[in-house]
C-alpha positions as CSV (number, residue, x, y, z in Angstrom):
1,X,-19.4,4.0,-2.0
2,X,-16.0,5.9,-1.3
3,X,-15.6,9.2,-3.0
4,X,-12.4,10.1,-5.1
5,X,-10.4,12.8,-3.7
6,X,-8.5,14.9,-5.9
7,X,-5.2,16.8,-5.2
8,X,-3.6,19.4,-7.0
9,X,0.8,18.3,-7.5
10,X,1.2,22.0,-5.5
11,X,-0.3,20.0,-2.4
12,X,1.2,16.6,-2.9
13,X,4.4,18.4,-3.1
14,X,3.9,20.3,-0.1
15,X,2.9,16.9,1.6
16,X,5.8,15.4,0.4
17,X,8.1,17.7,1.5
18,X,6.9,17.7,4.9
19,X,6.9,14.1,5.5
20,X,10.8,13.9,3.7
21,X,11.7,16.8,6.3
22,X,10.5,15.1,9.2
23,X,12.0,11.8,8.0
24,X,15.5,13.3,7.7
25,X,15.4,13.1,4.0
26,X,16.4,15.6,1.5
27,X,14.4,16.8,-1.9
28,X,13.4,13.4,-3.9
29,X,15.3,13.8,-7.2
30,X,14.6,11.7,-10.6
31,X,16.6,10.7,-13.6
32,X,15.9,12.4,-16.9
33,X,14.1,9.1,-18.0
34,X,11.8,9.1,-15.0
35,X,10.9,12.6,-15.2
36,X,10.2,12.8,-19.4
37,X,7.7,9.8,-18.2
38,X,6.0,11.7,-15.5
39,X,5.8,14.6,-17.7
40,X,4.5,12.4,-21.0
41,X,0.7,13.0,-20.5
42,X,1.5,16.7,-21.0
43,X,3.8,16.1,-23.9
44,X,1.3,14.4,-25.7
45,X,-1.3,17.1,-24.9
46,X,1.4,19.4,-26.5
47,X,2.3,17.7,-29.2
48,X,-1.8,17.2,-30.5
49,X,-1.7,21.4,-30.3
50,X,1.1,21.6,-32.7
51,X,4.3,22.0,-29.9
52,X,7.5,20.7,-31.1
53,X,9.9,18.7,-28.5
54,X,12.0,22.0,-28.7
55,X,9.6,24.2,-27.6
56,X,8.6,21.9,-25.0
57,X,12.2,21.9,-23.8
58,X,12.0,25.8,-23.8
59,X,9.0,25.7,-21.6
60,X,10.5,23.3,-19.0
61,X,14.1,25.3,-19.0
62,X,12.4,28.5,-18.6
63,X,10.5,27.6,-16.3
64,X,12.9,25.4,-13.6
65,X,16.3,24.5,-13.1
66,X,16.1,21.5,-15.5
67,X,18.1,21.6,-18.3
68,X,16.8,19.1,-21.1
69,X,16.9,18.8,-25.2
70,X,14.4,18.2,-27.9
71,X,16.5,15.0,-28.8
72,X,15.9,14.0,-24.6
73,X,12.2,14.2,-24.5
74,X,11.8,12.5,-27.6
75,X,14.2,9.6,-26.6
76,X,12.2,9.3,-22.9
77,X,9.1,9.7,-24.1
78,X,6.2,7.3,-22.8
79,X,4.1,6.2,-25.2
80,X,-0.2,5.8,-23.8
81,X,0.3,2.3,-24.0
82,X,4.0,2.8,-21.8
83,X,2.2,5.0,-19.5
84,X,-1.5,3.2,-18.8
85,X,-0.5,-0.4,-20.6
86,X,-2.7,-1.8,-23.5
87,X,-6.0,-1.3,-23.7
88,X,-8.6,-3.9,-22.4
């Protein structure tokens, strides 16, 4: 039976980086609709604890270079169903 192996994003970054650098490639970038969906787990988390879109917003602008609204993460939001398709 093969194990699961676990990585933390810090690593898989770090990987990443490494492997663009020696391919001649510069930082990976994503549209606003591609990152809200990588970042829609942790929205949803949010939202269950009471967060508002806003405050989410706050948290992502104060803590990196992206600049995005309330109204963006709610329109590029990725539903469960979006994110891990319909249940079997």
């Amino acid at each position: 039976m093969q194990s699961s192996k676990n990585y933390s994003v810090e690593e898989a970054i770090k990987a990443q980086k490494a492997l663009r650098t020696l391919a001649g490639l510069g930082p990976e970038t994503f549209p606003l609709d591609a990152f809200v969906g990588m970042i829609s787990d942790e929205i949803e988390q949010l939202r269950k604890l009471g967060h508002t879109d806003e405050q989410i917003a706050q948290v992502v602008a104060a803590n990196s270079n992206i600049e995005i609204t309330a109204a963006e993460i709610a329109q590029n939001y990725a539903s469960p169903a979006q994110r891990h398709g319909p249940p079997e």
